[in-house]
C-alpha positions as CSV (number, residue, x, y, z in Angstrom):
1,X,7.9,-4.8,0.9
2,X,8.1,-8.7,1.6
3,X,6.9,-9.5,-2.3
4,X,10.0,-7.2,-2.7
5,X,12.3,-8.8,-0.8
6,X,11.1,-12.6,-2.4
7,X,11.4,-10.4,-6.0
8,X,15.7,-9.6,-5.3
9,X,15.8,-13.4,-3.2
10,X,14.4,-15.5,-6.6
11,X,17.3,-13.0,-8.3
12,X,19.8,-14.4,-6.0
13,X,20.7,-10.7,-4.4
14,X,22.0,-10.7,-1.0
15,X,19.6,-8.9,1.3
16,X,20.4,-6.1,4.3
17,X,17.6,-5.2,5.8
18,X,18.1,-2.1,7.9
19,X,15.6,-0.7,9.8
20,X,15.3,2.3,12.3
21,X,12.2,0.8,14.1
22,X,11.1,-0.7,17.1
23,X,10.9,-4.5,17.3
24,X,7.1,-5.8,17.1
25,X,5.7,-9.0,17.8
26,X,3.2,-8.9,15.1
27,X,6.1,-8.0,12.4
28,X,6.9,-10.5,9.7
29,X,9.8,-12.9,11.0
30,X,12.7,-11.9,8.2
31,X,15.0,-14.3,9.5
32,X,12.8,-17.1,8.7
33,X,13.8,-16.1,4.8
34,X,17.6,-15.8,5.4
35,X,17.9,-11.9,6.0
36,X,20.4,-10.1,7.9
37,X,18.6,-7.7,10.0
38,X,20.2,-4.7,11.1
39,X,19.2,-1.7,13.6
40,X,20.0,2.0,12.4
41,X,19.4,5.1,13.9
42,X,17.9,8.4,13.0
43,X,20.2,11.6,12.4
44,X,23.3,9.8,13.6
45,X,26.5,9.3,11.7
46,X,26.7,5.4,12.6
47,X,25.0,5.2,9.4
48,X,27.6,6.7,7.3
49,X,30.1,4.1,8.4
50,X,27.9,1.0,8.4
51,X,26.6,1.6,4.4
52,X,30.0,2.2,3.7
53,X,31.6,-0.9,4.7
54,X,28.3,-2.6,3.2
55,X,28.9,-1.3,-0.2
56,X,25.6,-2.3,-1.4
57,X,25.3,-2.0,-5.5
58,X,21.0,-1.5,-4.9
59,X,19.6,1.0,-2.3
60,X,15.6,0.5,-1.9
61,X,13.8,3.0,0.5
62,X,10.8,2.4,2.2
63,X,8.9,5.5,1.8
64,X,10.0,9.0,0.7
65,X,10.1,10.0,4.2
66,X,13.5,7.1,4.8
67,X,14.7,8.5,1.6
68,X,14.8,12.1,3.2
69,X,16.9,10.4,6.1
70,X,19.0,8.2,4.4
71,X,19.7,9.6,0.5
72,X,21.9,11.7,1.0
73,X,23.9,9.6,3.1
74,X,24.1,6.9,0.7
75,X,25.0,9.0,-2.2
76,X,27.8,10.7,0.3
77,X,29.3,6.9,0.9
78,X,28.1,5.1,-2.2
79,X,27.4,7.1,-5.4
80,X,27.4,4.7,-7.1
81,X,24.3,2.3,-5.9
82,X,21.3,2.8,-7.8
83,X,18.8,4.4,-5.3
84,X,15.2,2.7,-5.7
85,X,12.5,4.6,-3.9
86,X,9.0,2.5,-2.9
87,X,6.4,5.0,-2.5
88,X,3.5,2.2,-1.3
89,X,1.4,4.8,-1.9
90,X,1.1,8.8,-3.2
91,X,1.4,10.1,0.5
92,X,0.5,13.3,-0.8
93,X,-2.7,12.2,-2.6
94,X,-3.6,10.6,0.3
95,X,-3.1,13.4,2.8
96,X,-4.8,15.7,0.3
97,X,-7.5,13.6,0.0
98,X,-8.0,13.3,4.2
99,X,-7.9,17.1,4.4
100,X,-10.8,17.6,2.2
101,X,-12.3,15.0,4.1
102,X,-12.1,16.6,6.9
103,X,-13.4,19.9,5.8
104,X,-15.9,18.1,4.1
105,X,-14.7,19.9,0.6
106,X,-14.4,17.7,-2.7
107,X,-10.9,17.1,-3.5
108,X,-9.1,19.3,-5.9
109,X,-5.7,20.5,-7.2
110,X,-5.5,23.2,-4.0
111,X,-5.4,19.9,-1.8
112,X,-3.0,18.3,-3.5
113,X,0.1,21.2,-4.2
114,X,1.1,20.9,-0.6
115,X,4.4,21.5,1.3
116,X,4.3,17.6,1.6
117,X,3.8,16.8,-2.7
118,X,7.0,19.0,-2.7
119,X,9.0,17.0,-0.1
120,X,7.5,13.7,-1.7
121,X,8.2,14.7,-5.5
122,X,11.7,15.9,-4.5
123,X,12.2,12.9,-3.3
124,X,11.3,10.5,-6.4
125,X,13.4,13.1,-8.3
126,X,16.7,12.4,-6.6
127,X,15.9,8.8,-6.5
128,X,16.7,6.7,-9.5
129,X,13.8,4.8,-10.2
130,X,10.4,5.4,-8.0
131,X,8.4,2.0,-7.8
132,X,4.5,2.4,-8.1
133,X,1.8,0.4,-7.3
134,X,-0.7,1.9,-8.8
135,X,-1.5,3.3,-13.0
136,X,-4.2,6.1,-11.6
137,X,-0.8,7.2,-9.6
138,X,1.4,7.1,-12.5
139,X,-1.4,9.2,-14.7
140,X,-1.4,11.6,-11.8
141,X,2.3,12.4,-11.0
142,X,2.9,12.3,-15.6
143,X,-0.2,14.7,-15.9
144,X,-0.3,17.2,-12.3
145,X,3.7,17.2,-11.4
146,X,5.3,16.9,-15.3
147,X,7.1,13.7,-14.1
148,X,9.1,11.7,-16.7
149,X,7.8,7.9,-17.3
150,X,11.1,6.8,-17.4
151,X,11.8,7.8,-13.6
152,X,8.6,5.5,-12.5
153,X,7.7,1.6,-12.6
154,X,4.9,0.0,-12.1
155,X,5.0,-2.7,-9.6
156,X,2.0,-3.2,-8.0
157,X,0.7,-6.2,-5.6
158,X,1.6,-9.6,-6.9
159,X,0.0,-12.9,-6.8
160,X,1.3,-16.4,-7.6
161,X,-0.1,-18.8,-9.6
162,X,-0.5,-21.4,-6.6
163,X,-2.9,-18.2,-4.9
164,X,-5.2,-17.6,-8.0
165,X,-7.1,-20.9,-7.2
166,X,-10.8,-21.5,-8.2
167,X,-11.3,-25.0,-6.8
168,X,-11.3,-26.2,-3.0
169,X,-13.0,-22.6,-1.3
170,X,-16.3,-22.2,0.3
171,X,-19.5,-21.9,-1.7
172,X,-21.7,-19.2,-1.8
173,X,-24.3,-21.4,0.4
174,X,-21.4,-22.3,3.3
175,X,-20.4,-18.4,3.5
176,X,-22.1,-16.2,5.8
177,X,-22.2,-12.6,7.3
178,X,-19.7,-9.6,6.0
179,X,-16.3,-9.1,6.9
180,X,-13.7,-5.7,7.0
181,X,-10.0,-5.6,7.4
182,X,-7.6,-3.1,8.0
183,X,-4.8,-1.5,10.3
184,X,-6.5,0.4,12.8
185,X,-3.9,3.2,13.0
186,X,-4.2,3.8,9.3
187,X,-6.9,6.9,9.5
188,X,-8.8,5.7,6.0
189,X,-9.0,2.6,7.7
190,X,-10.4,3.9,10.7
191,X,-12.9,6.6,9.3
192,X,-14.0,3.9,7.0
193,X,-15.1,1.9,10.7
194,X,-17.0,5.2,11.7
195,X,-18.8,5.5,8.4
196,X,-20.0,1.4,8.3
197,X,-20.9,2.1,11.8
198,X,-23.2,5.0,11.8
199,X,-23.9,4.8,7.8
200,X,-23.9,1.8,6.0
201,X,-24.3,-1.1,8.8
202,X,-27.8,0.4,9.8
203,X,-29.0,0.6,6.1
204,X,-27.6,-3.1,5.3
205,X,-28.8,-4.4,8.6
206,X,-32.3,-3.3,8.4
207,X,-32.9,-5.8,5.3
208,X,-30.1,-8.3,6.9
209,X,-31.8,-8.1,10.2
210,X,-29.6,-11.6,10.8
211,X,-26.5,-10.5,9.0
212,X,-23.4,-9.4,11.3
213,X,-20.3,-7.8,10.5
214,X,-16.6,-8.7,11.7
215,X,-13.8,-6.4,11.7
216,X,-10.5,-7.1,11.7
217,X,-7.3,-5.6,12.2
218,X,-4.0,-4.4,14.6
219,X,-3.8,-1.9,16.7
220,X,-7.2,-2.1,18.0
221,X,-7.5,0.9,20.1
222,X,-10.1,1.4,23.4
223,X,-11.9,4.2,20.9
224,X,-12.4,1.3,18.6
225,X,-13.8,-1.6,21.2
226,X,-16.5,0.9,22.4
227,X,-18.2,0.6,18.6
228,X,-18.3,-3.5,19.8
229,X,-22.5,-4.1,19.4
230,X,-22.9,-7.8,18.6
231,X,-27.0,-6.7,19.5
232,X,-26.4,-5.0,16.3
233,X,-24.1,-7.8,14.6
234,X,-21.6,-5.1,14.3
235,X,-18.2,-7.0,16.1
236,X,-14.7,-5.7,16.7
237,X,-12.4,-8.5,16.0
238,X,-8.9,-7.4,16.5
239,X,-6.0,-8.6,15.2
240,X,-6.4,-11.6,12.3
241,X,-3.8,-14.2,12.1
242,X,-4.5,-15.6,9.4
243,X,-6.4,-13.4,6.5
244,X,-6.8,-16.3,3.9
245,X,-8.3,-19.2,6.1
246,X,-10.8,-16.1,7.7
247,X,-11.8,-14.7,4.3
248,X,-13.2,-17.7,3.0
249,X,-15.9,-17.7,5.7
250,X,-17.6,-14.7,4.4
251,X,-19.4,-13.9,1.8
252,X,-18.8,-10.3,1.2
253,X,-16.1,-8.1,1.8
254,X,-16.9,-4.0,2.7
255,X,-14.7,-1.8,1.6
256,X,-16.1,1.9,1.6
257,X,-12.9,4.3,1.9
258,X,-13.7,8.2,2.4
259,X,-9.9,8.6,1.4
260,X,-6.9,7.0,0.9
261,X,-4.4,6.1,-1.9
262,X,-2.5,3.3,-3.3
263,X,-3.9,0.1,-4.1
264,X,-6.5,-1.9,-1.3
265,X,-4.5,-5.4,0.0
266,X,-7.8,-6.4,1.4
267,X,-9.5,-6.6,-2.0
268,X,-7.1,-8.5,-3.5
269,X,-7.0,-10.4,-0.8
270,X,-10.3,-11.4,-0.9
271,X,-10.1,-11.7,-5.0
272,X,-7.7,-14.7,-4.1
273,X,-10.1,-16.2,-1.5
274,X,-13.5,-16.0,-3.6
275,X,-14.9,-13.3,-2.0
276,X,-16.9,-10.7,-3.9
277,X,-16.6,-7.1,-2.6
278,X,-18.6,-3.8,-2.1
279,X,-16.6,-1.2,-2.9
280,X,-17.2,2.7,-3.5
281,X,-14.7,4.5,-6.2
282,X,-11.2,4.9,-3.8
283,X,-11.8,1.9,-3.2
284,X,-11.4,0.0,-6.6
285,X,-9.0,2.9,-7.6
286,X,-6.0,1.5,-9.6
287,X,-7.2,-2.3,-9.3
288,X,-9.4,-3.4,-12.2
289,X,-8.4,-1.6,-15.2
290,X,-10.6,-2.1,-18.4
291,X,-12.1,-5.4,-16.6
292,X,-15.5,-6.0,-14.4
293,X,-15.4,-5.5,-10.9
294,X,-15.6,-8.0,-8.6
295,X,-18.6,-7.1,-6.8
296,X,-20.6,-3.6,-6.8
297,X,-19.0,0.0,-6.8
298,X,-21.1,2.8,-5.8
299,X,-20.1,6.4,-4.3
300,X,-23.6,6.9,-3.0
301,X,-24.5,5.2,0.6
302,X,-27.7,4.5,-0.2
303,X,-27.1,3.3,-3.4
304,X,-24.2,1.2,-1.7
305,X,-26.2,-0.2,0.8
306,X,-29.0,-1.7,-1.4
307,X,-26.3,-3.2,-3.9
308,X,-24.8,-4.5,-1.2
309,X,-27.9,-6.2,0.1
310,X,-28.3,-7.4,-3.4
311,X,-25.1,-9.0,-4.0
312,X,-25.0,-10.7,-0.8
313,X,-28.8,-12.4,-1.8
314,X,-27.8,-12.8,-5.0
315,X,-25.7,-16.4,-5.5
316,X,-25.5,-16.1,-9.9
317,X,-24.3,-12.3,-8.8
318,X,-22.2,-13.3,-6.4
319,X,-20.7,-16.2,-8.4
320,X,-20.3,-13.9,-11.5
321,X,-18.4,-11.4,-8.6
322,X,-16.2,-13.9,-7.8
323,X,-14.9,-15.5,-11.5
324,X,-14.6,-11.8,-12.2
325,X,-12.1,-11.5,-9.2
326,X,-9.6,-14.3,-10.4
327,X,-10.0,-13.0,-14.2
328,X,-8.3,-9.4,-12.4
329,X,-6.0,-11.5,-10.5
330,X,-4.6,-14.0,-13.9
331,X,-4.7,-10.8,-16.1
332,X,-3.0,-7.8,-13.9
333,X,-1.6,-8.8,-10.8
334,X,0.0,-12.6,-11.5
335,X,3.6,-12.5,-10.6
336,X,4.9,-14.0,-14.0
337,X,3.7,-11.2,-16.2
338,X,6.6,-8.5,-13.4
339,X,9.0,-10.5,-11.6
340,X,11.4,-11.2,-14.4
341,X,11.1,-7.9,-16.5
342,X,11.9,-5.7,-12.9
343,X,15.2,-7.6,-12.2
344,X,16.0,-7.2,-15.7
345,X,15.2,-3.3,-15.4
346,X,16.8,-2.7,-12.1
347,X,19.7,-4.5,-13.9
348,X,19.8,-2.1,-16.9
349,X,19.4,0.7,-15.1
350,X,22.8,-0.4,-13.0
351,X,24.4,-1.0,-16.3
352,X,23.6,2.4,-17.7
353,X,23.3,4.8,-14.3
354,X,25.9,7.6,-15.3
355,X,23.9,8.2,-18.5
356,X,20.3,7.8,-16.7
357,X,21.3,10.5,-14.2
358,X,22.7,12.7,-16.5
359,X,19.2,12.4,-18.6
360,X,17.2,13.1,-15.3
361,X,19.4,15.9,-14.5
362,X,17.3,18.0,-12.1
363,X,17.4,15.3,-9.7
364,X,21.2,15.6,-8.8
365,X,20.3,19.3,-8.6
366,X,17.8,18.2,-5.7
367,X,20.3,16.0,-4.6
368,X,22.6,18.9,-4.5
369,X,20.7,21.3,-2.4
370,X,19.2,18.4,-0.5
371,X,22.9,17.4,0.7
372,X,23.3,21.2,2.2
373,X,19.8,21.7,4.4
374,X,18.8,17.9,5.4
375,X,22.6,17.0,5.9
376,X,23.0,20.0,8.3
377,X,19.7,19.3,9.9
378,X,20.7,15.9,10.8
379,X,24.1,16.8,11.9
380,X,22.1,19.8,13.9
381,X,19.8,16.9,15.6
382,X,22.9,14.5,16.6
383,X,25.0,16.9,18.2
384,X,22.0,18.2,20.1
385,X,20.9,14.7,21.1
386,X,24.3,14.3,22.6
387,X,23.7,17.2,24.7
């Protein structure tokens, strides 16, 4: 969302930011960048009046979830913005793939036709233009849901020049030890903890007898501390404050996901800090394209493990990991080769919205029917909140 906001900022676009949630200390400081933050409410007509007044030409939802909210109300007061829906992530890949998870069943096409890929593809369909971060995603909602190209675009993490930088960082021979990062609250995240814990760690430890592991992340909750073992060099570190200064003290990043979606921040993240990464297949999903890895990908634990060992022993491996990191980085990921051609697409497709709705047709049908149930459903909420 932030390379977002610094996307429309570099355009010279003046920036609302509106949010319905609670204040956090840990949350990015959007003032510090010249935005207007505003509080909004859920299911209240407050809304209706305040985007109204705002006018705003471009709409941008966080999530199909804020589009259900806040869609229909926009196209009630301002038809004419372009509505621009981020999805972060397929949340309906990703909750497919935790329920097969859970039942310990291999994915398939039964997990993923769910009442939420229904709520989630409506949604892209009454938007105008659905921003994706990731090609596997793209493939998936073209090939499984019959969705047009022309309604998606690919935007996926971005990196500047001044961050792909090859000089200055640690060696292989001043690195130590692995590292882990992620959101505790974020369930991939946290089964991914559980299975380095009881799984992986062991396997890795027992030829690394010296080796130690360091999580990071928010939200670190009491179920998490209780997996603290430094006898085991397996360490709970919390929150990180800052991810690039800490990554360049390791010298491999773990990243085995059970499930998840979207593309991993905390590979690319270590691509721009030099540091190779071990990484099963949901893992490296959507990042590397036709190029090499930057590190080893392997599905089986065992298999994992030993790589693992190896690429951490290994300094010409480990080096070869690491040029292959910044070659992903300059080739798929630098900012130059998006920022200019998105503007210049959100533009056109402000330019030319009354014909690009008309060709994507079903969505105002959606948008239609959606205006009748979740507009009445809200209304239903408010007045009974003012009971």
């Amino acid at each position: 969302m932030l390379q977002l906001i610094q996307l429309f900022l570099k355009a010279n676009y003046k920036i609302t930011f509106a949010t319905a949630c609670a204040k956090s200390d840990q949350a990015f400081n959007l003032k510090s960048i010249g935005l207007e933050t505003v509080s909004i409410t859920l299911n209240d007509s407050g809304f209706d009046a305040f985007v109204k007044q705002l006018n705003p030409k471009i709409v941008l939802f966080d999530r199909f979830n804020i589009e259900e909210q806040f869609g229909w109300r926009v196209s009630e007061q301002c038809p004419n913005a372009v509505k621009l829906l981020d999805t972060e992530d397929l949340h309906c890949l990703r909750k497919g793939r935790h329920a097969a998870f859970k039942k310990g069943e291999a994915f398939n096409d039964d997990y993923l036709y769910t009442e939420l890929a229904k709520r989630e593809i409506a949604s892209i369909l009454r938007s105008d233009c659905t921003l994706m971060i990731s090609e596997y995603e793209i493939e998936l909602l073209k090939n499984k849901f019959k969705l047009q190209e022309s309604q998606l675009y690919y935007l996926p993490f971005l990196v500047e020049d001044s961050q792909i930088n090859v000089t200055g960082l640690n060696t292989f021979e001043k690195r130590k030890n692995f590292i882990t990062i992620g959101n505790f609250l974020h369930e991939p995240n946290w089964q991914a903890v559980l299975l380095l814990k009881h799984k992986i760690w062991p396997k890795i430890r027992l030829q690394l007898p010296n080796a130690e592991l360091h999580i990071y992340g928010a939200y670190v909750s009491q179920k998490a501390t209780q997996l603290h073992q430094p006898k085991d060099g397996f360490y709970i570190k919390g929150f990180a404050e800052n991810v690039n200064r800490l990554m360049e003290e390791y010298r491999v990043c773990l990243s085995y996901l059970p499930f998840g979606a979207g593309l991993k921040g905390k590979i690319l993240d270590a691509m721009r800090n030099g540091l190779p990464c071990a990484m099963n297949p949901i893992a490296t999903e959507g990042i590397f394209g036709h190029l090499h890895i930057n590190g080893i990908c392997e599905e089986d634990i065992n298999t994992f493990s030993d790589q693992t060992v190896q690429l951490y022993s290994n300094k010409n491996a480990w080096e070869e990991a690491q040029k292959n990191g910044y070659k992903v980085l300059e080739e798929r990921f630098k900012l130059a080769l998006f920022e200019s051609a998105f503007i210049d697409s959100v533009e056109q497709l402000q330019q030319n919205l009354k014909k690009h709705r008309q060709e994507h047709f079903l969505g105002q049908i959606l948008q239609h029917h959606n205006l009748q149930s979740t507009k009445y459903m809200s209304k239903w909420i408010e007045a009974k909140n003012k009971l």
